[in-house]
Structure formats: structure tokens, C-alpha cells
KOLMAR-15389 format. One line per field, with one value per residue (C-alpha): residue in three letters; x, y, z; residue number from 0. Coordinates in steps of 0.05 Angstrom, whole numbers, plus 5000, padded with zeros to 4 digits. Example, Ala and Ser with C-alpha at 12.3 -4.5 7.8 and 13.67 -1.06 7.14 Angstrom:
res (ala,ser);
px (5246,5273);
py (4910,4979);
pz (5156,5143);
n (0,1);
END
This chain:
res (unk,unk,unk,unk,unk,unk,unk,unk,unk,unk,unk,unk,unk,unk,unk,unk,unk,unk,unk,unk,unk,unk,unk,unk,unk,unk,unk,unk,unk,unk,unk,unk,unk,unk,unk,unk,unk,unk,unk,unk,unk,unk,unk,unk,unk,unk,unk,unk,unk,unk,unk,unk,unk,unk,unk,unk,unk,unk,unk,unk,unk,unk,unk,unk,unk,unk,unk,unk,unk,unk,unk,unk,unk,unk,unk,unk,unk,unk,unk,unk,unk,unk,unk,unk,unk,unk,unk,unk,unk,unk,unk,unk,unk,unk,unk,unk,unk,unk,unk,unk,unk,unk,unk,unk,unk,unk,unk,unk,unk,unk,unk,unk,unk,unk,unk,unk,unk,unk,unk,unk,unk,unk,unk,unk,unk,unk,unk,unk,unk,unk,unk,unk,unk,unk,unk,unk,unk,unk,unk,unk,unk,unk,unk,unk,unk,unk,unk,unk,unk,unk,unk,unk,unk,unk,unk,unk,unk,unk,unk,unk,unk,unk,unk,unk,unk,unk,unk,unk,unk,unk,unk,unk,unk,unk,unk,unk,unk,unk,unk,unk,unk,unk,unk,unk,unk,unk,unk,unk,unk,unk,unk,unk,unk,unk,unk,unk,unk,unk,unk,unk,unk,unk,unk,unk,unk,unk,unk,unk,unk,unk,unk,unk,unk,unk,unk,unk,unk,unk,unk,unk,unk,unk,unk,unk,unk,unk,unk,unk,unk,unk,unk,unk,unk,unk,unk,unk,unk,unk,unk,unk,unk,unk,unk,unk,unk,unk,unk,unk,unk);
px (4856,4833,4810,4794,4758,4758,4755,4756,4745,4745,4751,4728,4779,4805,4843,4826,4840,4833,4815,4851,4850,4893,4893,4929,4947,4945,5009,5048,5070,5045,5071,5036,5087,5082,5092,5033,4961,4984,4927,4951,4909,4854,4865,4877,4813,4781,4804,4784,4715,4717,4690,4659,4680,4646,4656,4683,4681,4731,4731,4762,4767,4704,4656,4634,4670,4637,4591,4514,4563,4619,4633,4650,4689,4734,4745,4784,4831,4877,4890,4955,4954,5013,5031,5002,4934,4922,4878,4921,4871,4885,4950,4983,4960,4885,4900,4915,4854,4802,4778,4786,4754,4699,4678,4674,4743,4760,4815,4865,4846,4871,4930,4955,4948,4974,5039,5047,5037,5085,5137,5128,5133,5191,5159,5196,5174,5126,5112,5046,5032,5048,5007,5021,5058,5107,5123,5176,5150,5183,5139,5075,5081,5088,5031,4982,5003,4996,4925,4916,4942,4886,4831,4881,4858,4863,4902,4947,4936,4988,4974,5051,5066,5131,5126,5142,5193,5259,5313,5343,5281,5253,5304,5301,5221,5224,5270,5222,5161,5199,5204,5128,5104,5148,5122,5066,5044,4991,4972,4994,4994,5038,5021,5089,5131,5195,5218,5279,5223,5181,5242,5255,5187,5151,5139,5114,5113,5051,5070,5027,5019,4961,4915,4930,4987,5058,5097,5069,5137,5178,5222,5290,5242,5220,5287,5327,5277,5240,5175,5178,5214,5171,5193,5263,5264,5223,5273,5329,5308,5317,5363,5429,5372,5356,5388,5457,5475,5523,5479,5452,5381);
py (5131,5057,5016,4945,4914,4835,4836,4757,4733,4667,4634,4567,4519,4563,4615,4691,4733,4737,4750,4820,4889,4941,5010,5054,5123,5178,5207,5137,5084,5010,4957,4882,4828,4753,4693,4677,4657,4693,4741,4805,4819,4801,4861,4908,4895,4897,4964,4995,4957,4904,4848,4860,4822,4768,4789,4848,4916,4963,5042,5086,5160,5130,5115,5035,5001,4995,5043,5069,5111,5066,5107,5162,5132,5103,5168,5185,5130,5116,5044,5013,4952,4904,4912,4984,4960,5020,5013,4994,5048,5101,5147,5150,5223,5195,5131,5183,5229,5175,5183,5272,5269,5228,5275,5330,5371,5429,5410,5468,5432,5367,5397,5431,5375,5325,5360,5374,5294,5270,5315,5290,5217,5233,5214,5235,5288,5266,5202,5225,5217,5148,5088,5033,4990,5040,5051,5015,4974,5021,5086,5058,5036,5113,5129,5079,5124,5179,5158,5136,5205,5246,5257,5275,5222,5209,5149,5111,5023,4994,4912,4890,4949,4935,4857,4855,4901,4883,4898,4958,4992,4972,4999,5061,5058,5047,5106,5155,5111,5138,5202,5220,5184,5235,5291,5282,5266,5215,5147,5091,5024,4971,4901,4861,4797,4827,4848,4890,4933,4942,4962,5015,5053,5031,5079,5008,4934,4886,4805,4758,4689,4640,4709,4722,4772,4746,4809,4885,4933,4984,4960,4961,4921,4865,4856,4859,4819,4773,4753,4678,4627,4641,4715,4696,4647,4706,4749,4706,4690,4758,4794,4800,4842,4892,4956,4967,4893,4899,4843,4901,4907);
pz (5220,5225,5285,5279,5335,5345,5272,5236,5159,5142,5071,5046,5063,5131,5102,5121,5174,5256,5307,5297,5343,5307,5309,5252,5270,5226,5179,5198,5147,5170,5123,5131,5123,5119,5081,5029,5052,5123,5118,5089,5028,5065,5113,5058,5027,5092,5099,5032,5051,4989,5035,5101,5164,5185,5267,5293,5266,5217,5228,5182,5207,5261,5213,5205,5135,5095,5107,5076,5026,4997,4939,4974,5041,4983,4949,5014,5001,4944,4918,4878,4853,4836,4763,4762,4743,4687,4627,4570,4515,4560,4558,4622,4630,4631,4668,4724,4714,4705,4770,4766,4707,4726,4775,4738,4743,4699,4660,4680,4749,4730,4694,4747,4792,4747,4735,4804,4815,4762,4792,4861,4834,4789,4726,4669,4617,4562,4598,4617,4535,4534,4529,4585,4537,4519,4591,4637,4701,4741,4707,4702,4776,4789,4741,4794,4849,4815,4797,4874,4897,4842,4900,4949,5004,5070,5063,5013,5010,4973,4951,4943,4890,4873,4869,4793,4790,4766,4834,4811,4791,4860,4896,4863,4870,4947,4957,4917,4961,5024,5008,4975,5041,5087,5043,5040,5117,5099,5124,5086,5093,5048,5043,5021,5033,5033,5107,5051,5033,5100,5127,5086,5079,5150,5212,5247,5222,5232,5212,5199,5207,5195,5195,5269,5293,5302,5321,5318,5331,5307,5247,5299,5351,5303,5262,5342,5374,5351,5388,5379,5335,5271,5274,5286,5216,5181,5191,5192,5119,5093,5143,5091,5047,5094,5098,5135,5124,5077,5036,4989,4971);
n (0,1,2,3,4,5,6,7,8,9,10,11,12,13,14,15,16,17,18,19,20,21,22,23,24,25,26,27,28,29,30,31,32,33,34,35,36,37,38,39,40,41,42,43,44,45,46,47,48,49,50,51,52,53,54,55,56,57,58,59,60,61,62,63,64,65,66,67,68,69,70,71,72,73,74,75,76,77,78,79,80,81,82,83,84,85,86,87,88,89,90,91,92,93,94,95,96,97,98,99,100,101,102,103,104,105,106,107,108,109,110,111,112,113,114,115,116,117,118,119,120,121,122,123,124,125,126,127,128,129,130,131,132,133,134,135,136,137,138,139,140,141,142,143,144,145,146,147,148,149,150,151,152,153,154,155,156,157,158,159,160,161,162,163,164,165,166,167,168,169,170,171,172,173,174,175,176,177,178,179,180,181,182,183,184,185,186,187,188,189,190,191,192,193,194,195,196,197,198,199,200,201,202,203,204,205,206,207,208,209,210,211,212,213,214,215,216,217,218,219,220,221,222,223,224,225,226,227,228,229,230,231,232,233,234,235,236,237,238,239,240,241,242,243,244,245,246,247,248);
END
């Protein structure tokens, strides 16, 4: 779904990104972990072609990012922000449509795919109705995916969405995450600190450090064997979180 070929972005002051190969196959949750400044939003909005790369090249579905037609390569990928990120004079219902609507659907269209959205994000009745400040964190989370999920894309990019989230409603949040990703079959990749998390919704894990790759593996490979010492404090730092530890999440 994405390639990235000796791909590098730099920041004033040294921050950024590479030199990164990584490929991302298709229907397969990737989740980006690392500590702060280790590189992972700058991948993300790599991928969704925010900022081009200043080496290498990005391919989504084999076509250069970002592309002659930017509008519509991201119309095959759905975005969610931390926080939700929906318009607070909007209702919930037309937070979700925006982008539906803006393209011209017929309502009974949107309707019928909004209802059928809300029920695979288990969004309660009536919430759709709502204004954002009348919802919990926890539902207006699910109302940004639902908005992501509108167009039906190719792929789902997720910026550390359940990073304000009290620990209860993430929990429950990652559990509903794990399932809409298995239902669905799409590719999705998470950017997040928390190994917990990763853990929990990722097909394969890719940490960062310093913008460069530290350990690329299989949640069992990285949490069993670390590649180096920085891997082993990583996840030495969070290991009573993850599941089956007995730590809780």
C-alpha cells in the first residue's frame, strides 16, 4: 500500500526523519512507536503527502506522494487527529458528512452510510445530534473516525488518537479500534507512544528513534527481543502495561 524508498526529512535544528525504506502491505495494522521528536509524525504526514521528502521517494498504491492530484490521492485515505479535531458549529452528524456532503452525496446516501458508520463505531443513539461540546472524549473520538471512514478509503492514518483520553475510555476505545480494523480489512497505520496500545491494535510494530529505525517486528518479536539496548529500556518502561502482564492497561 505504501513504499518508501531511501526516504529523509530534515527540520531546522536536526529533527525529522531518515534515511527510511519501508514497505506497508495492504489490510495490515502498522503502528509507529517512539519517544517524542523520534520521527513519527513526520512519517505520518509524509504519507498523507502534507510535506514532501526532501530525498527519497513515498508511493502510495504506486503512484509518487504527493502526486499532480493531491485532492484526490487523499480522498483515498482517512485522517484522525488527536482530540477528534471536529468543528465545534457542526453537530456530530455533519462533522462526519462534511467531506460526503461536500462532494455532492444524496442525502439518503449519507444517511445510510452514516448509520451504518455509527453502528460499526458503537456510537450511541442520538449522539449523531450533538454538538462536540456535549459529547464525551471517548464519542467524539469515534465521530473523527467516523468522519475518516465517510469516503470509504484505502487506508486509515491515525496521529496518536487516543492520547487525551481518560484510561478507561481508552481502553474501551482500543478494543472497539481492534475490532473496526479486523472488520473492516483496511490498511491502517497508528502513530503512538504507548507500546500498551501498539500492542493491542498492531499486525507489525515500526520504533523509532532519532528518525531512523530501531526495531521493525511482529509485536511478540519486539516485546521478546529487543534489537539493541534502546529497545530493551523502551520496552522495559512500559512492559507491566501491556497486555497479559497482569499490570492492567
Amino acid at each position: 500500500m505504501f513504499h518508501l524508498s531511501g526516504v529523509t526529512k530534515r527540520y531546522p535544528g536536526g529533527e525529522g526523519l531518515g534515511p527510511l525504506d519501508l514497505a506497508v502491505p495492504a489490510g495490515r495494522t502498522l503502528c509507529v512507536i517512539g519517544p517524542s521528536g523520534s520521527g513519527k509524525s513526520t512519517l505520518l504526514r509524509l504519507l498523507l503527502g502534507l510535506v514532501p521528502p526532501d530525498a527519497g521517494s513515498v508511493r502510495f498504491e504506486g503512484r509518487e506522494v504527493p502526486g499532480e492530484d493531491v485532492l484526490a490521492l487523499r480522498r483515498r485515505m482517512g485522517y484522525v487527529v488527536q482530540g477528534g479535531g471536529l468543528f465545534p458549529h457542526l453537530t456530530a452528524g455533519d462533522n462526519a458528512a462534511l467531506l460526503a456532503r461536500h462532494l455532492g452525496w444524496e442525502e439518503a446516501r449519507l444517511a445510510a452510510r452514516l448509520l451504518e458508520l455509527s453502528r460499526l463505531v458503537r456510537l450511541p443513539p442520538g449522539a449523531l445530534a450533538r454538538y462536540p461540546r456535549q459529547l464525551s472524549g471517548g464519542q467524539a473520538q469515534r465521530v473523527s473516525l467516523m468522519r475518516a471512514l465517510v469516503l470509504d478509503p484505502a487506508v486509515l492514518l491515525l496521529d496518536e488518537p487516543l492520547g487525551a483520553l481518560d484510561p478507561v475510555t481508552r481502553h474501551d476505545l482500543q478494543v472497539d479500534l481492534r475490532d473496526a480494523f479486523r472488520r473492516l480489512g483496511k490498511t491502517v497505520v497508528v502513530v503512538t507512544h504507548d507500546l500498551a496500545e501498539a500492542v493491542s491494535l498492531a499486525d507489525r510494530l515500526l520504533l523509532l528513534r532519532d528518525g531512523r529505525v530501531a526495531q521493525e517486528g511482529s509485536p511478540a518479536e519486539v516485546v521478546a527481543s529487543p534489537a539493541d539496548e534502546f529497545v530493551a529500556r523502551f520496552v522495559g518502561a512500559q512492559r507491566e502495561r501491556l497486555p497479559g502482564s497482569g499490570g492492567g492497561a
